[in-house]
PDB file of the backbone (N, CA, C, O) and the ligand in Angstrom, with CONECT records:
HET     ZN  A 101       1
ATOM      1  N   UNK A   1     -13.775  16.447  44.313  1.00  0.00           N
ATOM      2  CA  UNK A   1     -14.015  16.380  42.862  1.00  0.00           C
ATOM      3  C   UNK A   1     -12.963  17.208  42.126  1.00  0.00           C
ATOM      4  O   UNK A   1     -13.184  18.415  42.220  1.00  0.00           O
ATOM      5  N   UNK A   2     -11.933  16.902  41.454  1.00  0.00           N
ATOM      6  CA  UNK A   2     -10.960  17.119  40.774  1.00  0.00           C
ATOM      7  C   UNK A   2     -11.747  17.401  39.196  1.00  0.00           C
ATOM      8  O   UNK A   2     -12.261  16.485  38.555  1.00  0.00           O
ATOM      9  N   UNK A   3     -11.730  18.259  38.923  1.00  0.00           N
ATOM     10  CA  UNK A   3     -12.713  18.716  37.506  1.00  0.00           C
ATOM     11  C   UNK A   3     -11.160  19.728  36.521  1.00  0.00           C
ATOM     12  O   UNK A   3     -11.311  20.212  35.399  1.00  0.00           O
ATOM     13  N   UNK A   4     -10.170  19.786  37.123  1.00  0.00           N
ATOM     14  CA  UNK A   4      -9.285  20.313  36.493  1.00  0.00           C
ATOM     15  C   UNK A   4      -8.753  19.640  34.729  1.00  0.00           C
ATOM     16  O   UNK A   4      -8.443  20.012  33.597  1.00  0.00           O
ATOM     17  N   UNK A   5      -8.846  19.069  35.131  1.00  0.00           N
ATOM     18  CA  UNK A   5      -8.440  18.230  34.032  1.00  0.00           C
ATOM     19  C   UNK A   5      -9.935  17.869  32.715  1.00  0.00           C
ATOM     20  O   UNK A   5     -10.916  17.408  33.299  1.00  0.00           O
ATOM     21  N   UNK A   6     -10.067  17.975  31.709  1.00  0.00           N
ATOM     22  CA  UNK A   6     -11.044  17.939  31.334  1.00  0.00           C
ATOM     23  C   UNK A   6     -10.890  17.071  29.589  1.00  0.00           C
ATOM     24  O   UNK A   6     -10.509  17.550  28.521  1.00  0.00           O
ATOM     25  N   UNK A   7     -11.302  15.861  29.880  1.00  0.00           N
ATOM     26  CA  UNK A   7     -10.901  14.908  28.372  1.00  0.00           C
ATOM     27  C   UNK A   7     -11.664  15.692  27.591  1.00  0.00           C
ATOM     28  O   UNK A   7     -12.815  15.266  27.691  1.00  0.00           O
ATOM     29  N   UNK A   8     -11.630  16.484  26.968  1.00  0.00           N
ATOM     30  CA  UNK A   8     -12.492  17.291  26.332  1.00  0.00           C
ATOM     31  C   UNK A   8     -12.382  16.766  24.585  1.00  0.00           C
ATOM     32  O   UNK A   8     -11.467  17.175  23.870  1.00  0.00           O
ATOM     33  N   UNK A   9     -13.259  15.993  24.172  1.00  0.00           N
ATOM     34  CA  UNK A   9     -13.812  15.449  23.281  1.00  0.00           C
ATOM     35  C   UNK A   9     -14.154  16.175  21.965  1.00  0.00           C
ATOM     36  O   UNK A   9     -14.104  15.782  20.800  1.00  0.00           O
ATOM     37  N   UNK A  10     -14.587  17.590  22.614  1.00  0.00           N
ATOM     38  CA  UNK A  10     -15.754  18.202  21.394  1.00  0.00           C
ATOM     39  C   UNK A  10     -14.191  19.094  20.991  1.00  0.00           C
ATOM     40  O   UNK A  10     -13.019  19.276  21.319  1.00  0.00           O
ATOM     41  N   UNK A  11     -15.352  19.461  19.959  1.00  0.00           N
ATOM     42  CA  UNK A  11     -14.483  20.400  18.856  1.00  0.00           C
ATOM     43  C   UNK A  11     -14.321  21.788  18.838  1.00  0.00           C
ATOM     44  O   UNK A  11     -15.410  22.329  19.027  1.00  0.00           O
ATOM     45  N   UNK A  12     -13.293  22.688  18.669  1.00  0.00           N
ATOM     46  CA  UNK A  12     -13.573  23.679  18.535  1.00  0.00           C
ATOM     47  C   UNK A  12     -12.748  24.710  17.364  1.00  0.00           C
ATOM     48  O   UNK A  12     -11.699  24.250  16.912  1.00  0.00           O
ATOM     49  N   UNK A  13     -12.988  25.439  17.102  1.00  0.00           N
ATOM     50  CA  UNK A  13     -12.630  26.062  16.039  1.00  0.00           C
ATOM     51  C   UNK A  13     -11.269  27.284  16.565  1.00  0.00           C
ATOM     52  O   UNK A  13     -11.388  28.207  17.370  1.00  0.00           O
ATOM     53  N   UNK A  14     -10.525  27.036  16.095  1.00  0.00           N
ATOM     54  CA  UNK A  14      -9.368  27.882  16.909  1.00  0.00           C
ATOM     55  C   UNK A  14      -9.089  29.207  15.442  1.00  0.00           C
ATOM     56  O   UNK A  14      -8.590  28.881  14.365  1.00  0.00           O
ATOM     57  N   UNK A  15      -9.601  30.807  15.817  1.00  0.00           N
ATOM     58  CA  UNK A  15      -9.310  31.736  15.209  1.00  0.00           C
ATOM     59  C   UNK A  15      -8.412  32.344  15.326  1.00  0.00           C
ATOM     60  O   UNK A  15      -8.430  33.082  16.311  1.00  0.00           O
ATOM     61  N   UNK A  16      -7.462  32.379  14.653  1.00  0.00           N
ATOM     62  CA  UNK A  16      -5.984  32.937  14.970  1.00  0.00           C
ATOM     63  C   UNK A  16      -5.985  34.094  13.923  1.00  0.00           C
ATOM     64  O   UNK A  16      -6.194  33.952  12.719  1.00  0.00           O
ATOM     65  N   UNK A  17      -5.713  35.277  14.582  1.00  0.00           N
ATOM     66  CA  UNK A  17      -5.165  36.551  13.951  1.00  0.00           C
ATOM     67  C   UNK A  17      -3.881  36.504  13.886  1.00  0.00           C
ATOM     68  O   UNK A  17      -3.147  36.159  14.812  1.00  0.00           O
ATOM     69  N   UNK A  18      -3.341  37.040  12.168  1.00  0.00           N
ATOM     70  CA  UNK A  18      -2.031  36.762  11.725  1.00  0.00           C
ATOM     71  C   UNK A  18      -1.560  38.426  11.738  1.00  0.00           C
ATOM     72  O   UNK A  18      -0.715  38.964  11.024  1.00  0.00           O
ATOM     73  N   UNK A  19      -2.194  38.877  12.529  1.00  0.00           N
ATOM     74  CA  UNK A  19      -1.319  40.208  12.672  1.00  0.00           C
ATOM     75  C   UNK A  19      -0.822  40.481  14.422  1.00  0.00           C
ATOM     76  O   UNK A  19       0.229  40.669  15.035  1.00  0.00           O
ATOM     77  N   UNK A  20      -2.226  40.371  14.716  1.00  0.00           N
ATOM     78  CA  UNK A  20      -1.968  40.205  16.639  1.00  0.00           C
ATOM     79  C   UNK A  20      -1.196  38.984  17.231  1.00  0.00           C
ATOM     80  O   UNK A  20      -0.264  38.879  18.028  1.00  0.00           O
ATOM     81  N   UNK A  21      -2.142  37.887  16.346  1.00  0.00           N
ATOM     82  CA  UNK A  21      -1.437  36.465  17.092  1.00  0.00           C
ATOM     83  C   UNK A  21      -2.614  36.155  17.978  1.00  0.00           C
ATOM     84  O   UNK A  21      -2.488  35.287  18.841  1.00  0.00           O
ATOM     85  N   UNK A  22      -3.785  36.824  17.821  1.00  0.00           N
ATOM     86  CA  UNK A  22      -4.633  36.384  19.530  1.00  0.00           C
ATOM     87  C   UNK A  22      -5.207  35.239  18.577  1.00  0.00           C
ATOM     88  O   UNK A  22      -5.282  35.117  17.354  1.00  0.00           O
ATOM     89  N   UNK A  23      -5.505  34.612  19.445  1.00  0.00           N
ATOM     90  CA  UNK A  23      -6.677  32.871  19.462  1.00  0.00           C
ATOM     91  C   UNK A  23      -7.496  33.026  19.919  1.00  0.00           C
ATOM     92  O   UNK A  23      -7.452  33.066  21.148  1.00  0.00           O
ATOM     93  N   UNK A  24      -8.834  33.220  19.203  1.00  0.00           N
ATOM     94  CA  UNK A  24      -9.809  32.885  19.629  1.00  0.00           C
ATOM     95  C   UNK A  24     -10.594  31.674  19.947  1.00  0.00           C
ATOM     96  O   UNK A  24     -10.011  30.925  19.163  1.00  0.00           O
ATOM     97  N   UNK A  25     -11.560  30.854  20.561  1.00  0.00           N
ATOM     98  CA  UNK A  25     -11.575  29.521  20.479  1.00  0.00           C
ATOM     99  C   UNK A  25     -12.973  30.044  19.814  1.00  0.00           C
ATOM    100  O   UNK A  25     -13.310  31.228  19.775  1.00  0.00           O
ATOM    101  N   UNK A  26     -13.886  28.707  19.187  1.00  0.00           N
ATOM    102  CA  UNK A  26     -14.796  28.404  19.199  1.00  0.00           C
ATOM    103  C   UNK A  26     -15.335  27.591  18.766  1.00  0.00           C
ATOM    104  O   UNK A  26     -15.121  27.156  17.634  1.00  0.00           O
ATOM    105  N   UNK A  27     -16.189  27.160  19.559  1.00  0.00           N
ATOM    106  CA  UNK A  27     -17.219  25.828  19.922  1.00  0.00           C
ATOM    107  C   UNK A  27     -17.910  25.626  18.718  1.00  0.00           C
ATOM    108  O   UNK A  27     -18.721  26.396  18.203  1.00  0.00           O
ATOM    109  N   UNK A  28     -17.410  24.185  18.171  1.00  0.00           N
ATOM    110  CA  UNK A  28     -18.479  23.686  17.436  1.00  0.00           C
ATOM    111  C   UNK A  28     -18.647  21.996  17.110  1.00  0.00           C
ATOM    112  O   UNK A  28     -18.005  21.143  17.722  1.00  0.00           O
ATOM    113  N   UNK A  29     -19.341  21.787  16.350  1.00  0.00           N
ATOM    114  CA  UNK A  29     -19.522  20.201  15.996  1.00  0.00           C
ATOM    115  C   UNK A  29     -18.769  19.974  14.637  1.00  0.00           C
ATOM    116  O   UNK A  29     -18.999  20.717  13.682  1.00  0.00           O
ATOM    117  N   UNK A  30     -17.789  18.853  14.550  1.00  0.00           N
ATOM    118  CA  UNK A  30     -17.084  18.961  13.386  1.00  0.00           C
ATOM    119  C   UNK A  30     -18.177  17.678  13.221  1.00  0.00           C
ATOM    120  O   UNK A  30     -18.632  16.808  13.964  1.00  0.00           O
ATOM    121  N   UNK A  31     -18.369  18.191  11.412  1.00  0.00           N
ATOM    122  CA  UNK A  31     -19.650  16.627  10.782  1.00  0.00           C
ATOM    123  C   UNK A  31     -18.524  15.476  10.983  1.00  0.00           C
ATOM    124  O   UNK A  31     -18.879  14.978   9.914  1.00  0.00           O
ATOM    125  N   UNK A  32     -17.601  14.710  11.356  1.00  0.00           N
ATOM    126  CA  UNK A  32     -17.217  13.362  11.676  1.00  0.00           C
ATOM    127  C   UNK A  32     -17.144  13.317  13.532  1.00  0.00           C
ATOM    128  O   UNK A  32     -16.174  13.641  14.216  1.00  0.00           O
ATOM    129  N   UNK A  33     -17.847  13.053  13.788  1.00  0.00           N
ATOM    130  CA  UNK A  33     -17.637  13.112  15.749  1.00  0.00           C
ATOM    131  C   UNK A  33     -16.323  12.027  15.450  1.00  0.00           C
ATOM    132  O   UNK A  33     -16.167  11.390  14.408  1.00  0.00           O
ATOM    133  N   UNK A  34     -15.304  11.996  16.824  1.00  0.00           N
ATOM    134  CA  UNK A  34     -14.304  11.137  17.162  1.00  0.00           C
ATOM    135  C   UNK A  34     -14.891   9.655  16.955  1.00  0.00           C
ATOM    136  O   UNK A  34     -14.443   8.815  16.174  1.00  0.00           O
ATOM    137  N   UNK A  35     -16.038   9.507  17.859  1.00  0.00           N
ATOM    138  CA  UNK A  35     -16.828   8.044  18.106  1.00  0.00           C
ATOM    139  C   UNK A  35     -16.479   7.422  16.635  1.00  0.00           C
ATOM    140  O   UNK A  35     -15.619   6.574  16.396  1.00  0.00           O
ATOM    141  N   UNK A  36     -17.483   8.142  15.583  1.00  0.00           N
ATOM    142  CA  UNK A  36     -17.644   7.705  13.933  1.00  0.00           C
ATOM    143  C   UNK A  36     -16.006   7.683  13.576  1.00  0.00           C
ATOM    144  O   UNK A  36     -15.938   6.655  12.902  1.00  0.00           O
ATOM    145  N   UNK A  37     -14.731   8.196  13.637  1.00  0.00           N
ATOM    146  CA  UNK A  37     -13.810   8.065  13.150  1.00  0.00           C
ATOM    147  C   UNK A  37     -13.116   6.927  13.911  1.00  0.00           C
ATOM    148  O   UNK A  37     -12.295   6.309  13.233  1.00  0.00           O
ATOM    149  N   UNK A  38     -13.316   6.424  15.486  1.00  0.00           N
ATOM    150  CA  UNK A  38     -12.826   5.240  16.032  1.00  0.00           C
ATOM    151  C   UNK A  38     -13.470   4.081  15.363  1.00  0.00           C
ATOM    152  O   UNK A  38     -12.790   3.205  14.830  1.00  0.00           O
ATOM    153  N   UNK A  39     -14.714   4.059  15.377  1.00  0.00           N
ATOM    154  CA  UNK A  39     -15.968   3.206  14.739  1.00  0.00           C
ATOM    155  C   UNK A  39     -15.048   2.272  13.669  1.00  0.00           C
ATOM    156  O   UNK A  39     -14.570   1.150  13.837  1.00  0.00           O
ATOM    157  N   UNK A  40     -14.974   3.393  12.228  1.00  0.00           N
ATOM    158  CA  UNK A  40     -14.381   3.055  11.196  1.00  0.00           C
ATOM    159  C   UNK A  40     -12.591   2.866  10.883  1.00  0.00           C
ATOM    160  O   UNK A  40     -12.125   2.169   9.981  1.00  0.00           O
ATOM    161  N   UNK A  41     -11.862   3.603  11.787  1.00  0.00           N
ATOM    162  CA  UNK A  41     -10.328   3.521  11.657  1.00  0.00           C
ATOM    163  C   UNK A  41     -10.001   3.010  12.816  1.00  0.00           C
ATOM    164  O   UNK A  41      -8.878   2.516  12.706  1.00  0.00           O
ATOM    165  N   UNK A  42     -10.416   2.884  13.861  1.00  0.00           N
ATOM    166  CA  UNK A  42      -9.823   2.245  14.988  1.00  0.00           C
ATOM    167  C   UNK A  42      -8.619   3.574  15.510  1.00  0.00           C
ATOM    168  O   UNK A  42      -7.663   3.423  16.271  1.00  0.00           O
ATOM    169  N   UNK A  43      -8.964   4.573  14.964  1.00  0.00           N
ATOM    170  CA  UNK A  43      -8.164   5.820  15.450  1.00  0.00           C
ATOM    171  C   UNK A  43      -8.633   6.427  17.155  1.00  0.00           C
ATOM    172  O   UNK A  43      -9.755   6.915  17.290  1.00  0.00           O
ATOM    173  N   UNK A  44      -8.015   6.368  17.940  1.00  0.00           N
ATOM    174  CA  UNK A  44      -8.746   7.173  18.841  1.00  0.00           C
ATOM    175  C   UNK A  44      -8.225   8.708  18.954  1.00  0.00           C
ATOM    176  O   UNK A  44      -7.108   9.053  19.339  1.00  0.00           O
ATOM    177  N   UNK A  45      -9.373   9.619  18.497  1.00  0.00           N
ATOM    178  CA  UNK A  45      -8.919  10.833  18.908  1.00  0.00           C
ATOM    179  C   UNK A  45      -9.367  11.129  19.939  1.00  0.00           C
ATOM    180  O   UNK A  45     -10.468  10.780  20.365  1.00  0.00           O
ATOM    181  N   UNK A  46      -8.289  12.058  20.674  1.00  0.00           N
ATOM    182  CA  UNK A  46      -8.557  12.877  22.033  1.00  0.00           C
ATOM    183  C   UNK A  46      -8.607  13.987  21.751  1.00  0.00           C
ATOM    184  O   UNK A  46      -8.724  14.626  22.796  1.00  0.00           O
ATOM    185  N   UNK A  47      -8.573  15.043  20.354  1.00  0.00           N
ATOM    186  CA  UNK A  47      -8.900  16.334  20.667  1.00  0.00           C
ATOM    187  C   UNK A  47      -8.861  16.659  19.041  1.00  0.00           C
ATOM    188  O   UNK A  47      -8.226  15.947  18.263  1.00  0.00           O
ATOM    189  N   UNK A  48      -9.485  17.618  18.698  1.00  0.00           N
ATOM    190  CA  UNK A  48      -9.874  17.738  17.323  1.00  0.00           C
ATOM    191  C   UNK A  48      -9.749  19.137  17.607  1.00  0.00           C
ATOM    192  O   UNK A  48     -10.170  19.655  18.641  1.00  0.00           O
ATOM    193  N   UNK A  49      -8.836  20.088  16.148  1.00  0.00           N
ATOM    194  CA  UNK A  49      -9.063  21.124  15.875  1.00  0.00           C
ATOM    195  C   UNK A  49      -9.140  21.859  14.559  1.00  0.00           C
ATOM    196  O   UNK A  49      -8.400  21.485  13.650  1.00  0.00           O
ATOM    197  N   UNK A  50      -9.635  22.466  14.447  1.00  0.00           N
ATOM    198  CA  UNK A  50      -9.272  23.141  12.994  1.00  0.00           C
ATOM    199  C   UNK A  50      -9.549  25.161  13.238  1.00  0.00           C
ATOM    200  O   UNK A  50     -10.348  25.804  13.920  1.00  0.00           O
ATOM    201  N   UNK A  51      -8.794  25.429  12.597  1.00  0.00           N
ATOM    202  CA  UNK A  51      -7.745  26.787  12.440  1.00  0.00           C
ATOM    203  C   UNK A  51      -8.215  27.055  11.406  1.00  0.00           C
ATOM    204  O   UNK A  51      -8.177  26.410  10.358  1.00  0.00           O
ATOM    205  N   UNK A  52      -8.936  28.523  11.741  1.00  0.00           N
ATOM    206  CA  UNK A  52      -8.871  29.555  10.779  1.00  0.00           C
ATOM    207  C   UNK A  52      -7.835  31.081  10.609  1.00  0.00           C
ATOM    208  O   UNK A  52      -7.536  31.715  11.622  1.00  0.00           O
ATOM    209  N   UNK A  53      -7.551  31.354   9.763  1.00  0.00           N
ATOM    210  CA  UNK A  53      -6.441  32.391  10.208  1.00  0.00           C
ATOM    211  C   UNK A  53      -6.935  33.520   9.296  1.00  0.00           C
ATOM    212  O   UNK A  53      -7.554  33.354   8.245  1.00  0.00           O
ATOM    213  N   UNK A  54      -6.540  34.816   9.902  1.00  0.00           N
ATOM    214  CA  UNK A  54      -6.904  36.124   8.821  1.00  0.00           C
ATOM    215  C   UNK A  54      -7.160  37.063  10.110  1.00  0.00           C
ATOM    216  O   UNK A  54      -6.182  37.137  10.855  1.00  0.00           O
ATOM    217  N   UNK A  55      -7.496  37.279  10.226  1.00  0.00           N
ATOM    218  CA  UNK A  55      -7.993  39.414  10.965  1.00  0.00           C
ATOM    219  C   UNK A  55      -8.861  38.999  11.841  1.00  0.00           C
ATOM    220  O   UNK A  55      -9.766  38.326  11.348  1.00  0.00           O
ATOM    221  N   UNK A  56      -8.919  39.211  13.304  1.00  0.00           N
ATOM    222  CA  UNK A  56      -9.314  39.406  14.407  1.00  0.00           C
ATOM    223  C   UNK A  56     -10.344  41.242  14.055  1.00  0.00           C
ATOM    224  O   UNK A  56      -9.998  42.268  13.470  1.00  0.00           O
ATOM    225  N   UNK A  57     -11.468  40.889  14.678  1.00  0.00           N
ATOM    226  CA  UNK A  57     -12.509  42.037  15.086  1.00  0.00           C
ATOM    227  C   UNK A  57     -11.755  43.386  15.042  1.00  0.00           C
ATOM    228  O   UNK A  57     -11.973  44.302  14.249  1.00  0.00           O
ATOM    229  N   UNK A  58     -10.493  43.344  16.390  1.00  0.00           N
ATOM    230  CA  UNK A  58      -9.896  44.822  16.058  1.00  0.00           C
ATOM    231  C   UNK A  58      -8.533  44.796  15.109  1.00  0.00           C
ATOM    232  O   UNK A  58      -7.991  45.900  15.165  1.00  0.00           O
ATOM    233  N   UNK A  59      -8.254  44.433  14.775  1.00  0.00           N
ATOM    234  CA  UNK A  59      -7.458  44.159  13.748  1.00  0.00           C
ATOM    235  C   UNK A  59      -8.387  44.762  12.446  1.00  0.00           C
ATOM    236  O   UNK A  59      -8.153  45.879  11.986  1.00  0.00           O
ATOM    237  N   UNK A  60      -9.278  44.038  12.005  1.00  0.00           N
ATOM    238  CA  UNK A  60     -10.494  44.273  10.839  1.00  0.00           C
ATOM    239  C   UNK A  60     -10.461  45.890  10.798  1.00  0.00           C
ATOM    240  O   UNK A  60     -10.293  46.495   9.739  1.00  0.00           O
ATOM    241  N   UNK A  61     -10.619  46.469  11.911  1.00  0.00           N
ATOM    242  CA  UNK A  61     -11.424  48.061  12.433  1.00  0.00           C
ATOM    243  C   UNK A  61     -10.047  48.878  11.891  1.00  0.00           C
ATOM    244  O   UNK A  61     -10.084  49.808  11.085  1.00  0.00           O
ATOM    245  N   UNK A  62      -8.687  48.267  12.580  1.00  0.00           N
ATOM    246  CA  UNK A  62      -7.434  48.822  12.789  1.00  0.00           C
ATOM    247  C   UNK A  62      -7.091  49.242  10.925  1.00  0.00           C
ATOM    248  O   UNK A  62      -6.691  50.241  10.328  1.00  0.00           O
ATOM    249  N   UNK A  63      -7.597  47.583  10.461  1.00  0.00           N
ATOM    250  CA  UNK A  63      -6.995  47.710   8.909  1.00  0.00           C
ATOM    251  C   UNK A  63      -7.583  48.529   8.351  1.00  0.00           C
ATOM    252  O   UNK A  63      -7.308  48.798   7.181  1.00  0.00           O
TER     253      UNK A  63
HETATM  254 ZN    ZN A 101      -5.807  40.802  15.741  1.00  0.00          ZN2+
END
């Protein structure tokens, strides 16, 4: 079972600190799933993200 590879569908929220640079990921449901955007555009997405940027936890403490 080869599980390396992973079509990974779902969404996640990518937190990027603009002072460190670290990425955080996180998991969530964007309100249009891929399915509903193939459905209606005939688009197929394979990976959905959206980026927030500003101050990481120690960064926040640091500032
Ligand atoms: Zn940071």
């Amino acid at each position: 079972m080869d599980n390396r590879y992973e079509a990974d569908t779902r969404s996640h929220l990518n937190l990027v600190c603009s002072a460190c640079g670290k990425i955080e990921d996180f998991a969530l449901n964007l309100p249009v799933p891929v399915e509903i955007v193939h459905q209606e555009t005939g688009f197929r997405a394979v990976e959905s993200r959206v980026e927030y940027y500003g101050l990481c936890r120690e960064c926040n403490i640091k500032g």
